[in-house]
Each structure stands twice: as C-alpha cells, then as structure tokens.
N, C-alpha and C positions, 0 to 999 in steps of 0.2 A: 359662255363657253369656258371649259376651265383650262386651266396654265398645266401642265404636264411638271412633273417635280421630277425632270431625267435632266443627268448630265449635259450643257451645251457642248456643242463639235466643232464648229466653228467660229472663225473668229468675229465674224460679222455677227453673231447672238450675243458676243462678250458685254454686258453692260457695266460689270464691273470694272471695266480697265484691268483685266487680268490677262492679256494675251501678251505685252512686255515682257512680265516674268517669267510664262511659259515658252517665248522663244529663247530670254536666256539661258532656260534651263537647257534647252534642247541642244545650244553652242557650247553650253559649258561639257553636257556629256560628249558629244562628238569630240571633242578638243580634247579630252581624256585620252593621250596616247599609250600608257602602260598596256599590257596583254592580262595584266591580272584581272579576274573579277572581284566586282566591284559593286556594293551596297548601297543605294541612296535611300535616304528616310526624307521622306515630303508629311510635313506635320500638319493639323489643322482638325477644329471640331467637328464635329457631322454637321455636315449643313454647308457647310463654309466655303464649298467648292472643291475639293479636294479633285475628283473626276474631271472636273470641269479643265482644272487648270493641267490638268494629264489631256485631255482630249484635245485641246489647242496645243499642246505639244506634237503629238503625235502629227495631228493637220500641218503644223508647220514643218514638221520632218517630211512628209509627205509630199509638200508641195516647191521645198528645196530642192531644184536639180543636183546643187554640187553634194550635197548631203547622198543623194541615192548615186551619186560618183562614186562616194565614199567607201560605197557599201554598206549602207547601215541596212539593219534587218530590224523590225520592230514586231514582236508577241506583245497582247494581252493576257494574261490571263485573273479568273475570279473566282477562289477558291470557294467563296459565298455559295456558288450551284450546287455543289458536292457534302451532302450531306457525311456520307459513311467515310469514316477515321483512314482508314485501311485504303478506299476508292480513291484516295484522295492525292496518293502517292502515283499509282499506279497514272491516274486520270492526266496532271501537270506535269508529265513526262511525255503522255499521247497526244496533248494538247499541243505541247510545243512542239513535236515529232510533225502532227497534221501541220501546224500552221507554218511552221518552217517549208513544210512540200510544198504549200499553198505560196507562197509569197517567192520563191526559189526554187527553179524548175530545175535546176543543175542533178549530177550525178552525183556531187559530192553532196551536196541537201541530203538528194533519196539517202547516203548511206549512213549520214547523221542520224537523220531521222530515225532508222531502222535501231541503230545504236541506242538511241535515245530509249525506242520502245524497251527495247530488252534490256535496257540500266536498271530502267522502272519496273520494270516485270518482276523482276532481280530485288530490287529496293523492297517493294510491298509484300512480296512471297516472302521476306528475311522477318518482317515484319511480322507477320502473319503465323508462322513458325515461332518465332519469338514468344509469342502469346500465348500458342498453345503450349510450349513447355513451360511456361511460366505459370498458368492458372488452372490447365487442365488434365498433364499429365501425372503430374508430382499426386493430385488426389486418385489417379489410380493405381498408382506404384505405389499409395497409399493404403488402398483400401484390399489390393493382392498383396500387399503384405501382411496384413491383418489375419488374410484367410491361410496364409503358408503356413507364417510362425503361429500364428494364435489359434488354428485350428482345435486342438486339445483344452483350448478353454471352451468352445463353442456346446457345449451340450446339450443348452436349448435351444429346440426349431423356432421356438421367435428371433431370437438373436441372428441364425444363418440368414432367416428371411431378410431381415434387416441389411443384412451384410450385403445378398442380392439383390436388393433394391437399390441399394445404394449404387451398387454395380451398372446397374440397367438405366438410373438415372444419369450416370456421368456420360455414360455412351450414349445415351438420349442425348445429351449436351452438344456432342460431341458433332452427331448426327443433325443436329439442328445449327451449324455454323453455315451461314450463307453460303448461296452456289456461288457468286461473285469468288466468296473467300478459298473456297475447295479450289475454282479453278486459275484462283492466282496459284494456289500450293502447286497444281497442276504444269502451268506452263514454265513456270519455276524449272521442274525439272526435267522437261522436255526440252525445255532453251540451253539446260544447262548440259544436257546431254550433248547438244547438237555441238556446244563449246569447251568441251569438259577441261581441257586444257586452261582455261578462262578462269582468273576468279575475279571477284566484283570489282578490285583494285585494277584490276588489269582492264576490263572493262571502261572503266572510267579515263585509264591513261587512254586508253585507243578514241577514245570520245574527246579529250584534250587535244590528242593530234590534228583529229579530222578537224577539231572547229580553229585550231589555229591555221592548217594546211588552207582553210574554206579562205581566211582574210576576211572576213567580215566581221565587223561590228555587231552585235547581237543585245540589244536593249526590250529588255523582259520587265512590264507592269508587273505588277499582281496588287488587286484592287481589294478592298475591301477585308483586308486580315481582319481588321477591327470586329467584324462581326460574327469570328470566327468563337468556336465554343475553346476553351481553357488549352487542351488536349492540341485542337488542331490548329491553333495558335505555335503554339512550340514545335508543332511538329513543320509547320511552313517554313519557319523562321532556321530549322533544322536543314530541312531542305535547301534552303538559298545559302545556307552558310558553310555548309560542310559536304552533303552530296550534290549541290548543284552549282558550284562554286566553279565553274566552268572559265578557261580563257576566253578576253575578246567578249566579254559578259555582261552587260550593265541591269543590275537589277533595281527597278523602279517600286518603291512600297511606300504607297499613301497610305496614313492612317493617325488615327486619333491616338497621340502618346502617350498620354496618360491610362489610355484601356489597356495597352499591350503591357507598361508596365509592370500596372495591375497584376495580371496574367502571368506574369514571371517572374513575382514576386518568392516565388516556395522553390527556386533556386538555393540549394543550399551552399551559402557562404558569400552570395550575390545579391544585391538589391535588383531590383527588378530593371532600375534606370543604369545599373551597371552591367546587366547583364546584354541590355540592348546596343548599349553603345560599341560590346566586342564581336556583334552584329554587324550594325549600321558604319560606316564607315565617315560618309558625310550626311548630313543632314541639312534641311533647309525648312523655314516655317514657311505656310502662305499667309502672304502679304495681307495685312491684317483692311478688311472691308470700309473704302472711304461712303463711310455713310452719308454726304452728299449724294454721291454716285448711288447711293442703295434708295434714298428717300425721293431721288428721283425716275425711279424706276418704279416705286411706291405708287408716286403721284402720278406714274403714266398709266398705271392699273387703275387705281383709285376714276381719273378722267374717265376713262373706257364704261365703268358702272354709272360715273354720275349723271354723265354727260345730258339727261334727260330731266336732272331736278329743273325747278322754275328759280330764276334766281331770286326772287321774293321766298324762297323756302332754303336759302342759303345765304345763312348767316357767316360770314368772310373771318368778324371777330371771335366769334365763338368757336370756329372751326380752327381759327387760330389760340386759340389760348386750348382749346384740346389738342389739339398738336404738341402744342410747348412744355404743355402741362405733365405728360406723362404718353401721351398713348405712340409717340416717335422710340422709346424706349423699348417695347415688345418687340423691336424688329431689327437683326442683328445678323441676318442671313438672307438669299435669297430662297432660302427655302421658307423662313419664319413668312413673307411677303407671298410665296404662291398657298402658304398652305390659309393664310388670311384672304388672300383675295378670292380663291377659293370658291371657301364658305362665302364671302361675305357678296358673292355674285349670285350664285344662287338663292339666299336669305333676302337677297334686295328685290328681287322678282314676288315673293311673298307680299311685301309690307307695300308694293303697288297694285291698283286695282284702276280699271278703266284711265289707265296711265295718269292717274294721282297717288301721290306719296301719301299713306296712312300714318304714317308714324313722320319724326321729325328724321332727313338722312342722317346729319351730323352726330346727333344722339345715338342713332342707330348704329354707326359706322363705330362710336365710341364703346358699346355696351358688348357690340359681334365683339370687338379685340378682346374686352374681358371673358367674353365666353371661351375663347381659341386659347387665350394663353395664361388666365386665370379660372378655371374650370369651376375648381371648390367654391370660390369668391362667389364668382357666377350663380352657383344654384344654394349660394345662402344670399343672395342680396335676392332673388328672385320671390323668397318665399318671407318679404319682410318691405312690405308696400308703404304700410303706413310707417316703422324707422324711418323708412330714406325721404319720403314724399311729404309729412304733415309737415303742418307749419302751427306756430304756438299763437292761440288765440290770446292767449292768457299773459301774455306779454310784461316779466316786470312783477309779476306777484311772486309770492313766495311759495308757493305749491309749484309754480312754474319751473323757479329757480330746481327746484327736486325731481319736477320730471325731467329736465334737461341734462341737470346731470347721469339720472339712470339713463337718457336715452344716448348720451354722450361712450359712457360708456360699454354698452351694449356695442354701437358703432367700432370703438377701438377692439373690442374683442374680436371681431369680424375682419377687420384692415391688420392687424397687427399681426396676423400670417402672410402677409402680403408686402409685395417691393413696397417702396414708399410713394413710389411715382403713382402706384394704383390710387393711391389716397388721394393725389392731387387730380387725377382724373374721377375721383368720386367728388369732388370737390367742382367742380367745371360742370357736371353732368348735373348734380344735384346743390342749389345755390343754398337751400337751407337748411343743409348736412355741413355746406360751408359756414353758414348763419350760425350755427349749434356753438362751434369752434373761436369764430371771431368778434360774437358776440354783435352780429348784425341782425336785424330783425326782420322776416318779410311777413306781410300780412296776406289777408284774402284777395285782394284785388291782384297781386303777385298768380295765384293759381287760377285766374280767369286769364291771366297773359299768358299763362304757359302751355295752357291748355289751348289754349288759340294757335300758339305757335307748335303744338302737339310733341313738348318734351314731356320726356321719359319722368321729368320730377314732378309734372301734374298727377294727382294724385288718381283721376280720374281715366289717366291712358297708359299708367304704370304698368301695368298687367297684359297689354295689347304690345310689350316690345318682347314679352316672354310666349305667348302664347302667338305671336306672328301672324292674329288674325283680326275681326272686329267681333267682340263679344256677343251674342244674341240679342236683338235689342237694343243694341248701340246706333248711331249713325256713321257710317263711315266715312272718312274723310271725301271719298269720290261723290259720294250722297249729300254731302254737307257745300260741297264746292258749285255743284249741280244747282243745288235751291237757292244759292247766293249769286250766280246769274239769271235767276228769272226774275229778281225783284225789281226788272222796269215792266214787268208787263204783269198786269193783276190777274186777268187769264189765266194765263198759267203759272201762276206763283200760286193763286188759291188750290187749283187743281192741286200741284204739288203737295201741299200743306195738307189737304185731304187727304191724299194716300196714305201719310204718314198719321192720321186720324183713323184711318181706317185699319191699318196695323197694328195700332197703338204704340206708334213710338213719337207721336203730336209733343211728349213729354221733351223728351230727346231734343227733337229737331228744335224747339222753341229755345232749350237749355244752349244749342248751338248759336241760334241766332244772337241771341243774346250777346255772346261772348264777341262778335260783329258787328255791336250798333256802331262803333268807330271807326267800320269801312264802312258802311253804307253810302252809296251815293245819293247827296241829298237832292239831289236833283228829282230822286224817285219816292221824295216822302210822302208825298200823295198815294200813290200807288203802295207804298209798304201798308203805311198805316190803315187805309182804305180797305185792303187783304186780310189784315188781322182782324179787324170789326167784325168781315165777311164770315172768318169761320169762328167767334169769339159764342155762338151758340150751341156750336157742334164742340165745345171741348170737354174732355169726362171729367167727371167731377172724382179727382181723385190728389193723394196727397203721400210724399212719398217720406214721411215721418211725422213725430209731435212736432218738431219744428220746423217744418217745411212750407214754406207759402205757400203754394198751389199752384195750381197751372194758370189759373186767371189773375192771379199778381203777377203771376213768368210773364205773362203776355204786354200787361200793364209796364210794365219794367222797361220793357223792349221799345214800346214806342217813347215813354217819358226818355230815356237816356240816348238812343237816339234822336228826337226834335230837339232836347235841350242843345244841341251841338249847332242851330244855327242860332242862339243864342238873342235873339230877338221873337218877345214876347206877338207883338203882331204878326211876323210871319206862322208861326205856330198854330196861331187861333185863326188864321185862315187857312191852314191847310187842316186842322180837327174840322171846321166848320164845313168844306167841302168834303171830308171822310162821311161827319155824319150822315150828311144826304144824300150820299151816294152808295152807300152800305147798303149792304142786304142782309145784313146781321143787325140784332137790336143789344144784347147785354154790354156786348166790346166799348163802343160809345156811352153808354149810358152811364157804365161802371168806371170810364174813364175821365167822364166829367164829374161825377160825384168825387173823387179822388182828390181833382182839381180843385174845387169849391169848398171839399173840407180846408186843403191845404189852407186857401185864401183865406176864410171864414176862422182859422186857428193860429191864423200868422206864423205858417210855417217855415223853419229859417231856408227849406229847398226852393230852391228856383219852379216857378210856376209857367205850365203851356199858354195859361188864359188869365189876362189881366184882370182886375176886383171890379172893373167896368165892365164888363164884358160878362162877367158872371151870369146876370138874367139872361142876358139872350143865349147862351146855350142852354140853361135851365128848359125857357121855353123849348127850344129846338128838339131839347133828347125828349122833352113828356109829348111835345108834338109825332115824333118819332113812333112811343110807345103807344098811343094815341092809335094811330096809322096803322099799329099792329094787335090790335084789339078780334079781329078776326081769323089773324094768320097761327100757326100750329105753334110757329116762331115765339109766342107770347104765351098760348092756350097752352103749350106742353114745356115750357121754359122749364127747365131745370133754379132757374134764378127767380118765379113768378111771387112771391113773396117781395124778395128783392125790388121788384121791379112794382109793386104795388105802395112799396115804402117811397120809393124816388119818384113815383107820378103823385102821389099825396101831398109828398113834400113840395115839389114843381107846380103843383096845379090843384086845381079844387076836387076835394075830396069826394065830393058825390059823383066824380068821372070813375075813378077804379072803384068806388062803392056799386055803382050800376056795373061796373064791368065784373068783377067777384060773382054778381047776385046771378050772371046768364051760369055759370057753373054751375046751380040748380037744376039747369034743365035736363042733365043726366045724370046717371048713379058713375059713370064714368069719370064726370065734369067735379063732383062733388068730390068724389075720395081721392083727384087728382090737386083740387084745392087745398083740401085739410091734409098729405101728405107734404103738398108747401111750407107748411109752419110746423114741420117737424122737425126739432133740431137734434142734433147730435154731441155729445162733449165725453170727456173722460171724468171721472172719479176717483179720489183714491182713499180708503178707509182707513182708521186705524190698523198699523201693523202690517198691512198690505206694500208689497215690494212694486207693483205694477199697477196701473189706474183700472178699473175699467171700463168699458163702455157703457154710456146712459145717452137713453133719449126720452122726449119729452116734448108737450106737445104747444105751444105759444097760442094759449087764446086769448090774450089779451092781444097780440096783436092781430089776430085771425077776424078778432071781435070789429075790430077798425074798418072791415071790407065786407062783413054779412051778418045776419044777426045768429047766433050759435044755436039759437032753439030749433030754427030752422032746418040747419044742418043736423044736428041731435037727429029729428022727427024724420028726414030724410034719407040718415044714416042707419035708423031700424027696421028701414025698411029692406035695404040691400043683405044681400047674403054672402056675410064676410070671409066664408068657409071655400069661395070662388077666388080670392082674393090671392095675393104670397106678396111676399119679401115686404118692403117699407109701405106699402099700399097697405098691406093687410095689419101690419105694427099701427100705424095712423091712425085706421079706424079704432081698433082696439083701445088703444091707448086715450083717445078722444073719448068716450063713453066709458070707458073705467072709471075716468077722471075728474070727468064733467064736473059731480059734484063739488070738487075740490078746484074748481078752476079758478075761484078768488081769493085762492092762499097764496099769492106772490108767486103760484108755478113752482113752489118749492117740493115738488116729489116726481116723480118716475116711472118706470114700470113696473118697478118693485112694490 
C-alpha cells in the first residue's frame, strides 16, 4: 500500500514533533493586536513540511473555543490552481469573497464579499486594459499611421497589401484575446457604470471600513507561491502588499526563500532578498527536522515491508553498518521517506516469489536508495557487473598491481559525481570494491559465501537486483530453498533433482547445492549421498568452458566437502559403503571411489572419505556393483562405458569386461555404441591460430584391451554408416579411416 505524499491535518499524524511550533504560531498571530495588515513569511525547503505545519495551525485555531471568541476568520488560498496571469487576480479575490460567505453567514460578510468581488473585477479589468495599450494598440495607431501620412509613398500594390495584412493580422490578435479576458473588460464597465461615482481608491476605502466595522480577525494562507511562474510570483506578492493590504488582515506565505528571491531579483535597484523583506514583515524558519524523529518513522516504514524476511536472511551487522555508512544520509524530509518507501514497497513484492526472498533484503533496500536518489550512479553501476563484483585471482603479481589500479580508477570516475556517503555505501555493499581501496584481499571461497548469502557483490546474482527477476535458467531462490528440504527423504529429493534434469538446469541446481554442503544436516548423509549416485547416470555430459570441471566433478565435490565435515574417516566409509549398495545408479559410486583411491595411492595432502585399509574392499564392492549391471541399459548405454571398463579391469580380472565388450557384437547397434566409447574429444591449437579447435580421435589401443579390433573392423563393413548421424556416425568413420594407422601412438585425427 503506498504512503500518500499530501500535507498531514492533524495533529495526531504529526510524527515530527511539529504541532508545538504550529500552535505557537497560531498564539502568536492572534495576540497580534494592531488593525494593520500584516505579512508573515514561514520559510522552509520543499519537502520539509511547510503545509503541514500550516494545516496543524489552522486545526488548532479550529478546535480553540476562545480563539473562535475571538473572531478569527481563517481562508486558504493556492494560487498553484490558476494557471492564467490575468484569472489570477480576478480568481483570489472570489475565492476569498466565497470563503468568507461560507465560513460567516452575517450581512456584513454578504456585503464584503460582494465588495471583494467587484475590487477584483476592477483590479484584473485595469490589468487587462493595461496590456492591451501597452502591446497592442500603439502597433495600430502604428501601422494607420503609416497608411495616412505615408500614403503618397505607397505606389506599389505589394507594399498596400502588406500594409493590409498587417492590418487584419493585429485585429486577428486582437480577436483572439480570451473570452475570460473580453469579459473581465466587460464587467469592468458594467460595475463601473453601476458605481460611476466609485474609483478603485474609493472602493478599496469602503472595503477597509467594512472589514474593520465586521471586527474580525481575518488570517489568509496562500500556499505554494513557490511554484508559481516569475510573473505571477510578483504579481501575488503585489496583491498582498499593496491591493490587498487590508485592516484586521493576517497573511500567511509559506514558501521556499531562496526561489522567491530568485524571482525578484530583476528589481531594479533591489536585491531580490531586499526586495522581499519590504514585503514580509516577520518571518519565521521551520524548525529544522530532528532526524531521530525522521529515522524513526523510517524505521516504522522500513518494519511494515520487512516484517516477513526469515531472521537467518537478516544480517543485524551488516544492516547496521549500511545504515551508518551512508544510506541514513539520503533522507532529510518526510517526503525523501514516503517517496523511498514507496518504491521500495512495491520493488520488494518483485524480488519475492512463493514467499522466499530472491535477492539479499539488506542489499536490496541498499541499492533501491541508490536508484531513488542516485539515479545517474544507479544506471552506470548497473551496467558494470564485473567492476564492482570480480575479485583478483591474481593476487600480489604485478600485471595485478596494473589491473587494480585501472580498475580503481575506473571506479572514482564513477563515485566522484557522487556525495561521498554513496562511496561508503558502495563500500558496505560491495567488500571487494572496499578490498581495491584498503588493499584487503578476498578470494574465491569469498563469492561461494556471497552467493549463498545472495549479495548483490556475488558476481553471479549481480544482474538479478537490476533486472528484479531470476534470469532464464537460473534457479530461484524459492527453487533452491524447496530442494534443500527434501534432503532427508531420497524419494523426493531424487524426484526433485530429476526435474531439474529434465529441464536442463541439473547444472544449476548441483552449482547451488554445492554452495550448502555446510548446512546440510549430517544426520541425512545417507540419504544425500545415496540421491546423487541415484541420478549420477542421468547427468548430460556437458561443460560450461575450457576450464570448467564438469557436472560429474560438481557432483563429486558435493559429496567430498560435505562427508569431510564429520571429520572421522570411519563414519564416512560407512556411510559410501551403504550408498553404494543401495544406489540405483552405477557411475556416481564408482567414479567416487576411484577419486578416493587415486587420492590414497598418490599420497594426497586432502583429507580422504576411505581409509588406505579399506581401499580393496570398496574396489571389490563398486567392480561387484558394475558386475550386477552387465545387463542393465545403466552399463550397456552408459555414457561413461569406456570409463567403467577401465575401473572393472583395474578392480577385477580382465577377462570379466573382456567377455562383457565381446556381447556388444551381437548387434550393429551394440557395436557402434562400443567404438563410439573410446572416442574422445580435445582442442588443438596450430600455428598462428588465436582459438583451438576441436579434434576427435578415436583410442584403440585402449578399445584393443576389451575386444579384438579385426572383429569390429569386419563387423563395422558390414553396417550402413549412411543410417548413422552425429558422434555415432564420426566413430565409425573415423575407426576405418584409421585403422591402418592405429599403431602410431594415435598421433592423428580426422584430418
């Protein structure tokens, strides 16, 4: 729901503590006993309350009996409505004529009133008149001068026609002066008929009579000069000072002093602030905003949006050192506060989905204020992800030293339009924009935590606090929160994990997990580990650069850094040990105890799942594993079946995957699904070449190890390769290309 940016009326909306000053004000004018009229200037910026602290006035005159004893009489008026120069005169003379009958049913009222109208009638008709002798008649007593005397020069008919046009156009002019305008000229002298005796001086004394005869107090706002254009600035300021200078008269002009001065500056022989002051009589400023009082009305706003984060997604310190830092500074008014809160009500509804926060609030709440009252900042920081976000791998070298400082300065060119507080909230927001500067280092394990915690300075969710949404392919934070409750039940944790296979974002969700092996509840490592086995066969075999592990390292990752966290080598190899046999996947285990036993077997200095005892028996366990799946599609169509012919060779005696290879004869299916196994894949780069490119090639000597190649050769000429497409149809190909060349160390291609 948004906050309304209109004046408060009352004093119970006051949050500022401003209804004190606005009842003094209201004691001090009533206590005003002189009959002269009388000027007050109430100063103050836009924003600042100016209305506000008028509107609590007025309530409190209102709700004073002895004051309406008094006879006070209170108008508003806002010459803001009134566009037209001329209406303007006419309008704040009817205005007060109306309001005064409205508020004072008396006879003496009705005949002020009436007075009033016809002062104004009078005032704006003078006006009006004024004009047109001024700009439009002198050009035709002009141009019929031209044709009287200058006649005798006219000879040529271009020239008369000129003359006549000229003619037709001023009385066009003339003709085109507003009806408003004609029928002020109008009533003008129909009023003046009806008074002819009357002149405006006279007028105005009979108007002093009546309002001193009335006894009343008479206390006249006029709101918003400030906003008035150059012209009707001076002309209001004209009005309250010389024709409306009335007895019994208090006139009330809020406004921003420094515009009006502005405005009155082309005063000749006056300064603008001299000129105001033979105006204003007294002046008063408003009481300058106790920003306690402001930052607690902030923080009642601020409550109302949050009130639904998790308090694990609310960091106390961090909220606190943005606060301190800079982002308390953007707010100076209660209007800087509703025009923030705002936005930043409705933006917050965005950045949640199935009532999980996508984004970090804190961060969020930090970067809205840059948007609202940094704009420019805002849309160059948005379009400079890696500036604000990377972190220096290169830590300490001297190429480093040089990108740092180009990226240092890049940064000040950007901030150095900007208050200084922004800096310290770029600072807070982003730690290794702070790191550039303090010469603090953060590394990669730094943007697995931030990303976990989903700041704005992970490099990876930078662009999801500008675009307010989750990128295509992403996982969302309600997606990601979703699959890290199902990890005590393998049911639907696999299920899960499937979907996200079947979409293709298994990449994603595993990237996620990952950033989580240090919440996991260990209590559920059985069931994690056990889950990922399960679908370690269904993962696409894909890779998301030259140096990117792969989705079957992601996975491997996940479980190693998660078990290593109970820290005890025996509980670990018993809970692998009941993964493996209880899986329904074969690669996941198999590839994770090879990992293991390299480790062992190389004396690697990382902590190991399986003790150097314990080695053989999972050996046995996974080749028994593979063994078990010698019939299943799980082995027969493996994407890893190579792989997995290497690790039962090594595990177990070679004539088991030697007879198992040889059943892959029995169809042309079976065959070109085997020799497409041992086709591998790598980059090249030649001479002078800026990019590698791809080569494949086809491994018989290790192919050689599981069947004998003549075999397949004589097998392979029998099928018709021309049925064949994508890596199937390359395999064969490439296999009988080559054949002959198969005992040159594999040194050539398809080339």
């Amino acid at each position: 729901m948004f906050i309304s940016d209109t004046p408060i009326n009352v004093e119970e909306d006051d949050v500022l503590g401003r209804a004190r000053f606005s009842h003094a004000l209201a004691e001090t004018i009533i206590d005003f006993d002189d009959t002269k009229s009388i000027v007050i200037g109430l100063y103050g910026k836009w924003g600042v309350g100016k209305s506000s602290v008028v509107n609590l006035m007025l309530d409190y005159l209102e709700k004073k009996k002895e004051y309406i004893d008094k006879q006070v009489l209170t108008i508003s008026f806002n010459p803001w409505n009134f566009s037209e120069q001329n209406q303007l005169i006419t309008t704040f003379f009817n205005e007060l004529a109306n309001k005064l009958q409205y508020i004072d049913k008396s006879k003496q009222a009705k005949s002020i009133a009436k007075k009033l109208k016809l002062y104004g009638s009078f005032l704006s008709a003078t006006a009006v008149i004024s004009d047109l002798l001024r700009y439009i008649f002198p050009t035709v007593f002009f141009v019929l001068a031209l044709l009287i005397f200058g006649s005798s020069y006219f000879q040529n008919i271009r020239i008369i026609a000129y003359i006549i046009s000229s003619l037709l156009a001023v009385f066009g002019l003339i003709s085109a002066v507003s009806k408003k305008v004609l029928f002020s000229i109008s009533d003008f002298f129909l009023e003046k008929s009806k008074f002819s005796e009357k002149t405006l001086e006279d007028l105005k004394n009979d108007l002093n009579d009546a309002i001193l005869k009335q006894n009343k107090r008479l206390i006249i706002v006029i709101d918003d000069i400030d906003r008035l254009n150059q012209k009707e600035i001076k002309q209001m300021l004209q009005l309250v000072k010389i024709n409306a200078d009335f007895p019994n008269t208090v006139y009330l002009l809020p406004f921003e002093r420094k515009i009006i001065e502005k405005n009155l500056e082309e005063q000749k022989g006056l300064s603008g602030k001299e000129y105001l002051e033979k105006i204003v009589q007294v002046d008063f400023d408003i009481p300058a905003i106790q920003k306690a009082k402001l930052y607690k009305h902030l923080f009642a706003q601020l409550d109302a949006i949050i009130k639904h984060v998790p308090e694990n997604r609310w960091d106390e310190r961090h909220w606190g050192n943005l606060f301190h830092s800079g982002f308390k500074e953007f707010f100076h008014s209660l209007r800087d506060v509703k025009r923030y809160i705002n936005s930043l009500h409705f933006n917050f509804l965005l950045i949640k989905k199935e009532d999980v926060f996508e984004l970090n609030p804190i961060d969020f709440i930090g970067i809205e204020a840059i948007r609202i009252f940094v704009p420019d900042f805002y849309h160059s920081l948005k379009e400079k992800n890696s500036l604000f976000t990377s972190i220096n791998s290169h830590y300490g070298s001297r190429s480093s030293s040089k990108e740092d400082d180009s990226r240092k300065n890049e940064i000040d060119d950007l901030l150095n339009s900007t208050p200084d507080y922004v800096r310290s909230i770029v600072y807070e927001l982003f730690p290794q924009v702070k790191g550039l500067f303090d010469n603090t280092h953060y590394g990669n394990d730094f943007q697995e935590r931030w990303k976990k915690e989903l700041r704005i300075c992970a490099t990876e969710l930078f662009d999801r606090y500008f675009i307010l949404d989750v990128p295509e392919g992403e996982i969302a934070q309600f997606e990601a929160e979703t699959l890290l409750t199902l990890t005590n039940s393998r049911e639907k944790f696999v299920e899960e994990l499937r979907k996200y296979i079947k979409d293709g974002r298994i990449r994603k969700a595993l990237d996620m997990l990952g950033s989580f092996t240090d919440s996991f509840d260990l209590a559920d490592a059985e069931v994690i580990v056990t889950s990922l086995f399960d679908i370690s066969d269904e993962l696409p075999e894909e890779r998301g650069g030259f140096f990117d592990i792969g989705i079957g390292m992601c996975l491997m990752r996940i479980i190693y850094h998660y078990l290593k966290r109970f820290k005890n080598v025996s509980k670990t190899s018993e809970i692998l040990k009941k993964a493996i046999k209880q899986t329904t996947g074969l690669y996941g285990c198999v590839d994770k105890i090879s990992i293991e036993i390299q480790g062992i077997e190389k004396e690697s200095q990382y902590e190991r799942l399986i003790s150097k005892e314990d080695a053989g028996k999972f050996k046995e366990l996974c080749s028994n594993k593979i063994k078990e799946f010698q019939t299943s599609p799980v082995l027969r169509r493996s994407k890893h079946l190579a792989y997995m012919l290497y690790r039962w060779r090594d595990w177990r005696k070679v004539e088991e995957p030697r007879e198992f290879a040889g059943t892959f004869l029995d169809s042309d299916e079976g065959i070109v699904f085997l020799v497409k196994s041992f086709l591998s894949r790598s980059h090249r780069h030649s001479m002078g070449d800026y990019i590698s490119r791809v080569v494949y090639k086809i491994d018989y000597k290790g192919l050689s190890e599981f069947i004998d190649l003549e075999r397949v050769k004589e097998h392979i000429k029998k099928i018709d390769i021309s049925k064949l497409s994508g890596n199937s149809k390359r395999a064969v190909e490439l296999f009988l290309k080559n054949f002959d060349r198969k005992d040159k160390n594999n040194d050539f291609d398809e080339d």
